[in-house]
VOMITI-706787 format. One record per residue (C-alpha): residue number from 1; x, y, z; residue in three letters. Coordinates in Angstrom, 3 decimals. Layout:
<atoms>
NUM / X / Y / Z / ALA
...
</atoms>
This chain:
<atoms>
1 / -36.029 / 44.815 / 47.540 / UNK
2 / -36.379 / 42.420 / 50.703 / UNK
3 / -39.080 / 45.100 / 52.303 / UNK
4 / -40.873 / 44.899 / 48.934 / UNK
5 / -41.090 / 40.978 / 48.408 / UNK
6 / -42.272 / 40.453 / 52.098 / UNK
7 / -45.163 / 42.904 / 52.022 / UNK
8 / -45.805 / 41.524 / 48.180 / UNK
9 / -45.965 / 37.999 / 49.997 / UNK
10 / -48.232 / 39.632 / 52.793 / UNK
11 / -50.433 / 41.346 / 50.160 / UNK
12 / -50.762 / 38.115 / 48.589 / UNK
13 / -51.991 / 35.844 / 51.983 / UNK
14 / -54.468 / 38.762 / 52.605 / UNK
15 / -56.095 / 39.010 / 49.763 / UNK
16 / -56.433 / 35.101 / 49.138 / UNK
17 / -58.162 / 35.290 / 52.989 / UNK
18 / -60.091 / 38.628 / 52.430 / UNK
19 / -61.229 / 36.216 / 49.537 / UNK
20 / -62.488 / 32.989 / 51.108 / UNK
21 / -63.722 / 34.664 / 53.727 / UNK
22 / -66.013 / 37.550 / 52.416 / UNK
23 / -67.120 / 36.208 / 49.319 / UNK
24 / -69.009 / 33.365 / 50.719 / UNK
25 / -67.547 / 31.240 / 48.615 / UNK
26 / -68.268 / 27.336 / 50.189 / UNK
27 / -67.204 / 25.057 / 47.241 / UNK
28 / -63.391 / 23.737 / 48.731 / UNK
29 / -60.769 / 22.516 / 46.329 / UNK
30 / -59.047 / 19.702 / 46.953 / UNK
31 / -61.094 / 18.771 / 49.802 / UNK
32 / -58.992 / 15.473 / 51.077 / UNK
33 / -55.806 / 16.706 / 50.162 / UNK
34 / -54.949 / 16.780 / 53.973 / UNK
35 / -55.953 / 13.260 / 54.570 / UNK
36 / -52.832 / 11.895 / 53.008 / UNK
37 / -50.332 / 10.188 / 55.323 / UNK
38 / -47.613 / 11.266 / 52.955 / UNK
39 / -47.363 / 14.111 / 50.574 / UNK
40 / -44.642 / 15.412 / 48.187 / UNK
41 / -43.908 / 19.172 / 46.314 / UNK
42 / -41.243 / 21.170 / 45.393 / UNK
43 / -40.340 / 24.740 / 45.910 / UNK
44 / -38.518 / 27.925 / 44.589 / UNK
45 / -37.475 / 31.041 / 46.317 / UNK
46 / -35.718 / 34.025 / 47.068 / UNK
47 / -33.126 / 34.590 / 49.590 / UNK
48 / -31.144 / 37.157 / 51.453 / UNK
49 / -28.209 / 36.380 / 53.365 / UNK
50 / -26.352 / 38.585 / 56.280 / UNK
51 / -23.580 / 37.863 / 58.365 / UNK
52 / -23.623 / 38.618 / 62.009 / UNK
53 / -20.257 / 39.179 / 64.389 / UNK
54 / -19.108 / 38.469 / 68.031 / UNK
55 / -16.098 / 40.287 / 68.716 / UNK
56 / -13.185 / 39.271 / 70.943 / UNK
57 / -13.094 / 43.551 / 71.704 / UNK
58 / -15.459 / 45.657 / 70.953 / UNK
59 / -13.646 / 48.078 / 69.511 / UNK
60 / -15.259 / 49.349 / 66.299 / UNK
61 / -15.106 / 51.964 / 63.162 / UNK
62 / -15.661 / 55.372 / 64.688 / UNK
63 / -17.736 / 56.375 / 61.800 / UNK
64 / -19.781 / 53.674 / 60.996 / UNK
65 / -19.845 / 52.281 / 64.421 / UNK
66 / -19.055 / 48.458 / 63.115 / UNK
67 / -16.111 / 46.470 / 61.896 / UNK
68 / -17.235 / 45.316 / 58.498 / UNK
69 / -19.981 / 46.431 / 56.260 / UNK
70 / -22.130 / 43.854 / 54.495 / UNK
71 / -23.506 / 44.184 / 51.396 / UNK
72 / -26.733 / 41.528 / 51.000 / UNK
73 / -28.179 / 40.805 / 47.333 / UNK
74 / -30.847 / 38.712 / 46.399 / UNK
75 / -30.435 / 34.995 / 45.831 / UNK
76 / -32.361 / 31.945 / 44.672 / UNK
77 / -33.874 / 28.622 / 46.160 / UNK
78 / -34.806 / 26.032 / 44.454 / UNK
79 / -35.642 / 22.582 / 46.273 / UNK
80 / -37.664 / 19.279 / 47.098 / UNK
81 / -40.242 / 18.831 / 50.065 / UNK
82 / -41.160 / 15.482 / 52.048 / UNK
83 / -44.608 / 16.326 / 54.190 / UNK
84 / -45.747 / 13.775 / 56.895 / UNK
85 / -49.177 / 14.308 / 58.246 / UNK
86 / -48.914 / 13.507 / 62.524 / UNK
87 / -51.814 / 14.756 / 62.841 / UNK
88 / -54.637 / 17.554 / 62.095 / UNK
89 / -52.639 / 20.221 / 62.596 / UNK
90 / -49.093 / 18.963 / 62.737 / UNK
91 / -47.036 / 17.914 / 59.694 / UNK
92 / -43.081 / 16.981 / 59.648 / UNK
93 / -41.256 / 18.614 / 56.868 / UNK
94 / -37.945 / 17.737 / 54.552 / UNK
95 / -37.487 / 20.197 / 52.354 / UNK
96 / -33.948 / 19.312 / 50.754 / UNK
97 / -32.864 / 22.052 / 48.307 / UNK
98 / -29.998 / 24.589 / 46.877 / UNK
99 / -29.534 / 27.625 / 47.923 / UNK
100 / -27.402 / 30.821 / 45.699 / UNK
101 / -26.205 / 33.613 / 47.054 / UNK
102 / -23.601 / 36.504 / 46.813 / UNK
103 / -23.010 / 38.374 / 49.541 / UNK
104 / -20.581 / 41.820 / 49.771 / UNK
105 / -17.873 / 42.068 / 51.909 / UNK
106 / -15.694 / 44.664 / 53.557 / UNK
107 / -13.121 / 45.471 / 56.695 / UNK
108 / -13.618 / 48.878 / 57.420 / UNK
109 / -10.525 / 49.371 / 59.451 / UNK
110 / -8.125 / 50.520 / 56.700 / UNK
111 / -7.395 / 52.680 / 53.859 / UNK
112 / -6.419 / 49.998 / 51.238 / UNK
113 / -9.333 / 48.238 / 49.103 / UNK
114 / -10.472 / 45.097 / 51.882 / UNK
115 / -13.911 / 44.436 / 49.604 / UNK
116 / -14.223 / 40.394 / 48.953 / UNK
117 / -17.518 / 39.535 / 46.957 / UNK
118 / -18.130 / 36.136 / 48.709 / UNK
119 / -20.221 / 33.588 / 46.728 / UNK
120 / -21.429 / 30.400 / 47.996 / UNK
121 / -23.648 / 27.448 / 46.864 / UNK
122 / -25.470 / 26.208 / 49.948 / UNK
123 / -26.877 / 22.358 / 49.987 / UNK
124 / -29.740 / 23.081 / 52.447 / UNK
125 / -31.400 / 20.428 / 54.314 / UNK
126 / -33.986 / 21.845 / 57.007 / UNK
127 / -36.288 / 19.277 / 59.113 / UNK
128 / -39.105 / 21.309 / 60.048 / UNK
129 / -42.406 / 20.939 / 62.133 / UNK
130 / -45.601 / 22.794 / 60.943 / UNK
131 / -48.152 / 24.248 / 63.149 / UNK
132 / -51.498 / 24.433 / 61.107 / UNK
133 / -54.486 / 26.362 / 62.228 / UNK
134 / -58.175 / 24.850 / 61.023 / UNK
135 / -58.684 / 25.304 / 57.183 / UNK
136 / -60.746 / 27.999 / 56.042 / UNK
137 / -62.539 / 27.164 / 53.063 / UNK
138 / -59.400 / 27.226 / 50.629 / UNK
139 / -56.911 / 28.855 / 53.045 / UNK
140 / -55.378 / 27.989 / 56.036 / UNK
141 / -52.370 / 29.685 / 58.127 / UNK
142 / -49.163 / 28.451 / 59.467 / UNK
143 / -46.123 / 28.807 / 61.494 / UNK
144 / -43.410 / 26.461 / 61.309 / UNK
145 / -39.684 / 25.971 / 62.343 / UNK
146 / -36.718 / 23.802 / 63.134 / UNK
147 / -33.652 / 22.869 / 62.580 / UNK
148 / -31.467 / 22.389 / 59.559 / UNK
149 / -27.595 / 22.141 / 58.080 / UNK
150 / -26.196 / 23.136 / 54.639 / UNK
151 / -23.131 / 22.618 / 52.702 / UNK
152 / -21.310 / 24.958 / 51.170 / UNK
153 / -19.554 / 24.103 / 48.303 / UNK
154 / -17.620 / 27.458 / 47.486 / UNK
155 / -16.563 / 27.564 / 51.478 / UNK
156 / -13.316 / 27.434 / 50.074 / UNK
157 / -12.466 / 26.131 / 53.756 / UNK
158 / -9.406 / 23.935 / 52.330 / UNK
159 / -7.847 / 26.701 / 50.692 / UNK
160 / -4.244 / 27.352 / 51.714 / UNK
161 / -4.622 / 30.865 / 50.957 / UNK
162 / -6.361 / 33.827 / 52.908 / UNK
163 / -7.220 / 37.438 / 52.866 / UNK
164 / -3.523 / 38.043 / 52.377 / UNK
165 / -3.710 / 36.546 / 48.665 / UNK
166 / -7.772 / 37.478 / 48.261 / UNK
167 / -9.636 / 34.649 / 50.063 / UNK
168 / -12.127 / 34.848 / 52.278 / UNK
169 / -12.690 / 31.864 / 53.613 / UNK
170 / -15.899 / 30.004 / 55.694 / UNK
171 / -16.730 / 26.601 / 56.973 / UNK
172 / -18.075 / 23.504 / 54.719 / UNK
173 / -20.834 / 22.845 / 57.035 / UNK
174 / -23.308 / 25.051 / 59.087 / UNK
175 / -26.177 / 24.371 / 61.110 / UNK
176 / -29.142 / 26.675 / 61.959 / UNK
177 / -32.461 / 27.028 / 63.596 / UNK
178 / -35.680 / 28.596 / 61.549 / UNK
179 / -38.822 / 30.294 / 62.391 / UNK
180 / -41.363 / 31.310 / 59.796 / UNK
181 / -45.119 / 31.516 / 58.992 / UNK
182 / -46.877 / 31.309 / 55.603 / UNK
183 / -50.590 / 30.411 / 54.006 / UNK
184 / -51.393 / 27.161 / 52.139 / UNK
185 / -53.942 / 28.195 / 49.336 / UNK
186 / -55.739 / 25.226 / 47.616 / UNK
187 / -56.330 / 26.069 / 44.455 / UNK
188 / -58.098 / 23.735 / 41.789 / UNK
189 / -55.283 / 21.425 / 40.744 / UNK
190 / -52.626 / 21.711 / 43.747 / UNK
191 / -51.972 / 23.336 / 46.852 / UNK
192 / -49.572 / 26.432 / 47.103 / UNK
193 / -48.208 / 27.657 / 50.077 / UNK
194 / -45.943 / 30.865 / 50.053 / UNK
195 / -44.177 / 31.509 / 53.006 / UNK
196 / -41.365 / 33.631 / 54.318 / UNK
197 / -38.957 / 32.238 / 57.168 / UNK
198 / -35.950 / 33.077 / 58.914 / UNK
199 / -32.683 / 31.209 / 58.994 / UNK
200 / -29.740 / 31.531 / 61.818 / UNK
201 / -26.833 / 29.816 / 61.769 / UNK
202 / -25.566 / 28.504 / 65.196 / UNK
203 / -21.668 / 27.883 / 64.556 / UNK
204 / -18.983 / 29.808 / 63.700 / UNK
205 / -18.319 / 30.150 / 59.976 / UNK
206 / -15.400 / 31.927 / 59.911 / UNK
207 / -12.039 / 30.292 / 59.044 / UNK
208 / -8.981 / 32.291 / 60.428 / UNK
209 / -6.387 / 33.856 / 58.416 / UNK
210 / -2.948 / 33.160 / 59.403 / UNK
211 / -1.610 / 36.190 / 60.549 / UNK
212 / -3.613 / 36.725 / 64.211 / UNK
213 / -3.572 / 40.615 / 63.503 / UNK
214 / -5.865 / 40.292 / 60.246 / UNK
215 / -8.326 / 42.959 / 59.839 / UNK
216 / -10.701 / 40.243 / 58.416 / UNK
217 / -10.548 / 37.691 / 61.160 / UNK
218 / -8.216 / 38.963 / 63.580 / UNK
219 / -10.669 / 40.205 / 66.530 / UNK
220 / -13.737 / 38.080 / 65.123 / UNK
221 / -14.778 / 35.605 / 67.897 / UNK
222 / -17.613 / 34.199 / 66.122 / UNK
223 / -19.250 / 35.125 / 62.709 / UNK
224 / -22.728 / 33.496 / 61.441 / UNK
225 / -24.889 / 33.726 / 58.732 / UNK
226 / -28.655 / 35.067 / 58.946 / UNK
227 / -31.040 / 34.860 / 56.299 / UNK
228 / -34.719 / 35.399 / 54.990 / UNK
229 / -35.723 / 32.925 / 52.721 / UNK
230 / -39.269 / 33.549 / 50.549 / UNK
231 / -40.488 / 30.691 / 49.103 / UNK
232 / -43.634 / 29.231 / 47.214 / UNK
233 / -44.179 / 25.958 / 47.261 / UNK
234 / -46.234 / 23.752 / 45.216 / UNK
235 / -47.934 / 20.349 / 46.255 / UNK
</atoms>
């Protein structure tokens, strides 16, 4: 599904270039859209979240050559965005928004049932800086990236209980860096600007279960999320 929405997303900034660029088309909408010191949108999205570990030994599954398997489903942005113009081709970006997500998990070291479906509600907050190329007629490229932090409210990260009792159990707050590259299309009435990025969380998430020998947490040194967020924004 991931594979399928990215080159969807890639189909989609081709053919709005292959467009502009070969149809000799000359009439630009919006033309001074990019002369504003200040600009607002909002966005929505898909995402896909992942979980990568450090171990304290390297000592995994013999079949599946890793500790845990982890079963990523798609989730759902929704958000606000903040654009300052610094200059032609440099904007600053707040782009405040919610992120959804469920993400499968399981310890693969054992015989007994060690699946946990682990749900969280994210609070995302990335500050970004956007690298645009010329415009194009009614297209123009970009890369951007930054940094950001999120709040999760289903961290569950004051919950006495752990793995032992069915709780998995993560940190409140995260912070990450992002990459990513998109188009911004100006159509008629508003500018739209799809865009697919990665996310990487810096810290360790992971909140350790009480018994040191844990399958879950036990030989974990650090455990961070990654994700791939798609999302089309509208100014």
């Amino acid at each position: 599904m991931k594979k399928i929405l990215t080159i969807a997303l890639l189909a989609l900034c081709f053919q709005g270039a292959q467009a502009q660029i070969f149809s000799g088309e000359r009439i630009l909408n919006n033309e001074n859209f990019d002369q504003q010191r200040w600009s607002w949108g909002y966005f929505l999205g898909l995402n896909s979240y992942d979980f990568n570990f450090d171990y304290t030994n390297y000592n995994p599954n013999p079949v599946t050559g890793q500790d845990f398997r982890v079963e990523r489903r798609i989730g759902f942005n929704v958000g606000l965005l903040g654009n300052l113009k610094l200059n032609n081709n440099l904007d600053l970006r707040l782009e405040p928004g919610v992120s959804f997500n469920t993400r499968g998990f399981q310890a693969l070291k054992a015989d007994a049932n060690t699946y946990r479906e682990v749900s969280a509600t994210y609070v995302h907050i990335p500050l970004l800086l956007k690298f645009n190329a010329n415009r194009l007629n009614n297209f123009r490229p970009f890369v951007e990236g930054g940094l950001s932090t999120s709040i999760n409210l289903s961290s569950n990260e004051n919950n006495p209980d752990d793995n032992s009792a069915g709780q998995f159990r993560m940190t409140t707050h995260s912070y990450y860096y992002e990459i990513g590259f998109g188009i911004d299309l100006y159509l008629y009435y508003f500018k739209f600007s799809p865009s697919i990025r990665g996310v990487f969380a810096i810290n360790d998430e992971l909140i350790r279960d009480a018994d040191p020998n844990s399958l879950y947490t036990g030989n974990v040194d650090k455990m961070s999320s990654r994700g791939i967020f798609i999302n089309f924004v509208f100014q």
